[in-house]
Kinemage of the C-alpha trace (Angstrom):
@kinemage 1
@onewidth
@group {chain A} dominant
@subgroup {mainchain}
@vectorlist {calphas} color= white
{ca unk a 1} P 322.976 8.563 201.294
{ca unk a 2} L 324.726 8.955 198.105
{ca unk a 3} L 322.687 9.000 194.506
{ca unk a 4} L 324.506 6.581 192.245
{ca unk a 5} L 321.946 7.172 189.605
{ca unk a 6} L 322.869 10.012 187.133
{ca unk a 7} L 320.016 12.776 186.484
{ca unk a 8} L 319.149 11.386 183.201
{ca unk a 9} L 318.916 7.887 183.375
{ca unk a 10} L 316.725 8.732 186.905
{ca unk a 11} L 314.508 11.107 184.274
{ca unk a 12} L 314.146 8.059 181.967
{ca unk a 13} L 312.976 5.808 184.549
{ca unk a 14} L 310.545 8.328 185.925
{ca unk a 15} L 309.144 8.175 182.163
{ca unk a 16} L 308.858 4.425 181.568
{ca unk a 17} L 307.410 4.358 185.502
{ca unk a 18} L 304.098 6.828 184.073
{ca unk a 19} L 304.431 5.226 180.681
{ca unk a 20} L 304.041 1.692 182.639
{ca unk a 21} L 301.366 3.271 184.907
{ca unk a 22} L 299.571 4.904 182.072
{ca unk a 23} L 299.265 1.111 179.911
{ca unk a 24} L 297.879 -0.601 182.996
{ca unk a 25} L 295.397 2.039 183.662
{ca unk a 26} L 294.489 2.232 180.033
{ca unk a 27} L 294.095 -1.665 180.281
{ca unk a 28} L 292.211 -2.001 183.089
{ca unk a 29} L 289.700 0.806 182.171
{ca unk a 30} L 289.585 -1.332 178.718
{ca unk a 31} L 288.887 -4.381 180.478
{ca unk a 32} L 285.959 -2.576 182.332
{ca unk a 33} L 284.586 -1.543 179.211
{ca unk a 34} L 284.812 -4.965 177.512
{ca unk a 35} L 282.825 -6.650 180.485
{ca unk a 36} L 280.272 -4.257 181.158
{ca unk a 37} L 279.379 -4.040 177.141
{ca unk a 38} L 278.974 -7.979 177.456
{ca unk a 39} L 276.972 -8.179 180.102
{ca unk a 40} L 274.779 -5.308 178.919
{ca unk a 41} L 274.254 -6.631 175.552
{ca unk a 42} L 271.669 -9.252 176.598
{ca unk a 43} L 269.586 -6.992 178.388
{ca unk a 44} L 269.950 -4.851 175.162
{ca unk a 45} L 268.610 -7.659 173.162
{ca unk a 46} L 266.308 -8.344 175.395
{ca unk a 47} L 264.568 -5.509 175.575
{ca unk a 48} L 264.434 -5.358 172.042
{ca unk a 49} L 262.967 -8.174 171.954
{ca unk a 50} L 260.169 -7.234 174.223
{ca unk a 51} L 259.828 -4.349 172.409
{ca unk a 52} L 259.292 -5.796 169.390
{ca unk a 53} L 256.320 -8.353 171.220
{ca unk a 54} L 254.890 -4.930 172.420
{ca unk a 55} L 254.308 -3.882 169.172
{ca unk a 56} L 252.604 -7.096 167.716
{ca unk a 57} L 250.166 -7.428 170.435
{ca unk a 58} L 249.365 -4.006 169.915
{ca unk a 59} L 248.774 -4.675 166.281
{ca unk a 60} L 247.008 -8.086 166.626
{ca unk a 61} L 244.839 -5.921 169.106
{ca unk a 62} L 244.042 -3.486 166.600
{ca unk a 63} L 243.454 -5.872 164.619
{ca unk a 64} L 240.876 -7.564 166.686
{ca unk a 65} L 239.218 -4.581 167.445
{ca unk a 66} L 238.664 -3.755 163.553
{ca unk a 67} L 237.632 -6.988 163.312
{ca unk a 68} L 235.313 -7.058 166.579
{ca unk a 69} L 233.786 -3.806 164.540
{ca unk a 70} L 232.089 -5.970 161.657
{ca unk a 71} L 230.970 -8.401 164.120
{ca unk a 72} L 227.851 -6.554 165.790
{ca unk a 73} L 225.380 -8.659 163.945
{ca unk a 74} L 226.237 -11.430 164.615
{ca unk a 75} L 227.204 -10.468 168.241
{ca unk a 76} L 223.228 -9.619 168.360
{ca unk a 77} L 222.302 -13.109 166.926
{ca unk a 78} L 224.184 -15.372 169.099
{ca unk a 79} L 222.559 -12.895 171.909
{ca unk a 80} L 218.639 -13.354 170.425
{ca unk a 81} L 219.500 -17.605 170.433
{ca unk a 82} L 221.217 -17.103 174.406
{ca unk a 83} L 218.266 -14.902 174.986
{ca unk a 84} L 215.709 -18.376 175.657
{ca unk a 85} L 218.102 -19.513 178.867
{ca unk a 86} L 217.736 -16.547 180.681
{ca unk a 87} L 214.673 -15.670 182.846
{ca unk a 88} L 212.899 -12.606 182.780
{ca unk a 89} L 214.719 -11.262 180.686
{ca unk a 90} L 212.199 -11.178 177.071
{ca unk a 91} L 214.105 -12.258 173.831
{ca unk a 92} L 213.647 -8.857 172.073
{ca unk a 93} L 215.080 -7.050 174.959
{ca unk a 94} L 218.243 -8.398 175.053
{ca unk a 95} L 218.720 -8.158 171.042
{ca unk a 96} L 218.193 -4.292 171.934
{ca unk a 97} L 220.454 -3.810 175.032
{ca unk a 98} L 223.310 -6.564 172.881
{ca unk a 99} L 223.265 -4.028 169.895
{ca unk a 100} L 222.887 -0.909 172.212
{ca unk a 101} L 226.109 -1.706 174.167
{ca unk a 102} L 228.065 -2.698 171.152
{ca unk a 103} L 226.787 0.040 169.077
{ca unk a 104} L 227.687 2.674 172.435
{ca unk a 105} L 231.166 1.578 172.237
{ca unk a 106} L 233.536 4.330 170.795
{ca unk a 107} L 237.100 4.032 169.399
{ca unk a 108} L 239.993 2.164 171.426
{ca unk a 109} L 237.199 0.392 173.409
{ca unk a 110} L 237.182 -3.715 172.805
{ca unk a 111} L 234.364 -5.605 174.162
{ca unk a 112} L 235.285 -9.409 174.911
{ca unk a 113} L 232.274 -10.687 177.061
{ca unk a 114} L 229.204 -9.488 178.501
{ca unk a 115} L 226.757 -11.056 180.154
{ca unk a 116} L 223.013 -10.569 181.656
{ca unk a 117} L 222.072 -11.805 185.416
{ca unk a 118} L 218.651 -11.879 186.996
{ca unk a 119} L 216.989 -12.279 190.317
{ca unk a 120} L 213.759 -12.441 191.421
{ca unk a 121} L 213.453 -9.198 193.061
{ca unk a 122} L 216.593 -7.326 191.965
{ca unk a 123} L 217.127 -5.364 188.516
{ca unk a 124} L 218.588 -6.954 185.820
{ca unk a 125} L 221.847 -6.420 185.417
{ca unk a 126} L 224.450 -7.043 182.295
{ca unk a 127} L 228.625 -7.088 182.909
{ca unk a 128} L 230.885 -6.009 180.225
{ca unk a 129} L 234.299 -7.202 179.912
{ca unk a 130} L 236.727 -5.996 177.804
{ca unk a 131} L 240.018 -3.930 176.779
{ca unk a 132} L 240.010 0.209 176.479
{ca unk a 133} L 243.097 1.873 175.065
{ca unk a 134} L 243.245 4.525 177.367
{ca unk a 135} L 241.372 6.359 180.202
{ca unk a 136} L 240.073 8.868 177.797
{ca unk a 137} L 237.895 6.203 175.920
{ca unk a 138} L 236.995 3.917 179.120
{ca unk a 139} L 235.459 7.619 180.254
{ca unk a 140} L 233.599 7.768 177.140
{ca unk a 141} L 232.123 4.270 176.861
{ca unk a 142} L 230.803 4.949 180.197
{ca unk a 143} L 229.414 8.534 180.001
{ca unk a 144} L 227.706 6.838 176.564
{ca unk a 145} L 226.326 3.876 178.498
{ca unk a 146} L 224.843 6.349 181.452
{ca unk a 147} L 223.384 8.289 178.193
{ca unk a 148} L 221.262 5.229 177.555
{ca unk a 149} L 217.428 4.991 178.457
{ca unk a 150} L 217.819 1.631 178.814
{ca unk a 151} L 220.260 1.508 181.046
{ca unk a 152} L 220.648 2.589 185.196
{ca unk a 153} L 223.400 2.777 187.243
{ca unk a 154} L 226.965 2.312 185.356
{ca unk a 155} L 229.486 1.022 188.171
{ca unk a 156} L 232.923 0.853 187.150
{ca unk a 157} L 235.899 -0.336 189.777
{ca unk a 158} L 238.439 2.317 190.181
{ca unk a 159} L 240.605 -0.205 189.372
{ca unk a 160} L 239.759 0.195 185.897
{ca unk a 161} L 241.694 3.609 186.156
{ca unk a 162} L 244.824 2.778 187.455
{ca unk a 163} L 246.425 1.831 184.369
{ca unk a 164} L 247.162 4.224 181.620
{ca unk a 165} L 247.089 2.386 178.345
{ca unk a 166} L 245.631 -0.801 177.640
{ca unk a 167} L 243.226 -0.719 180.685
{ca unk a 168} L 241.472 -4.216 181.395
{ca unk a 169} L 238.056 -3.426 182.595
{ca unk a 170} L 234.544 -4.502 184.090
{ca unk a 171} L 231.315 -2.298 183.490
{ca unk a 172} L 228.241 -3.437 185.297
{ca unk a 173} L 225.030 -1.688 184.463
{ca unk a 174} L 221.743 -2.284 186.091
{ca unk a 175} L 218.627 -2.405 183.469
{ca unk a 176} L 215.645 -0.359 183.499
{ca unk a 177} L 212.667 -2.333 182.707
């Protein structure tokens, strides 16, 4: 087989082949770029955007709990008037064990309902509700509830652990009479 092609122009061709190979390469990786940036750009946003909700319910919570601060008294009052529907349970009583669990409760803890059951032969027993900002304070509120004359038993669900931050939990505490 006989090379009609002259060394040189066969050089130059070899050189527009990589040039040519080189642009399309370039291109594609380009390309690649172009469509992974859009479709990463609305998970981008929106986690941004969840972000930024993170941060207002953390500050409305903050909020609330600053608020939920001032509120003791009349927490107590609206206790003293639920006081008459519940048996065996004396009015006074639950004014005291009302401003002893919201007056027990230490920073980063949010109460949002308690409430007092009866039976005829079992111990009373009250169940808190709420919010704690972390384990740290959830362990707190509790060791400060056990510290309590009034109060028993404090039973907490190790659920109420699992979480780090922002814990939902449920306190039940049997009364002493």
């Amino acid at each position: 087989m006989f090379n009609l092609l002259p060394n040189e122009i066969k050089a130059a061709l070899q050189r527009e082949y990589h040039y040519r190979q080189a642009f399309i390469w370039s291109g594609a990786i380009t390309i690649v770029i172009l469509i992974a940036t859009a479709l990463l750009v609305p998970a981008y946003i929106l986690s941004l955007t969840r972000n930024q909700t993170l941060k207002i319910e953390r500050e409305s919570v903050e909020i609330a709990s600053q608020r939920n601060a001032g509120s003791a008294a009349q927490v107590v009052t609206a206790a003293e008037k639920l006081s008459t529907s519940l048996t065996g349970i004396p009015e006074s009583n639950v004014s005291t064990l009302v401003s002893q669990i919201i007056s027990s409760r230490p920073a980063g803890i949010v109460v949002l309902r308690f409430s007092f059951s009866s039976a005829l032969d079992a111990p009373i027993r009250a169940e808190i509700q709420g919010v704690a900002k972390n384990r740290e304070a959830l362990r707190g509120y509790v060791r400060t509830l056990e510290q309590q004359p009034s109060f028993g038993e404090v039973a907490v669900p190790i659920e109420s652990f699992t979480r780090e931050t922002n814990i939902p939990f449920t306190l039940t505490i049997s009364i002493r009479n």
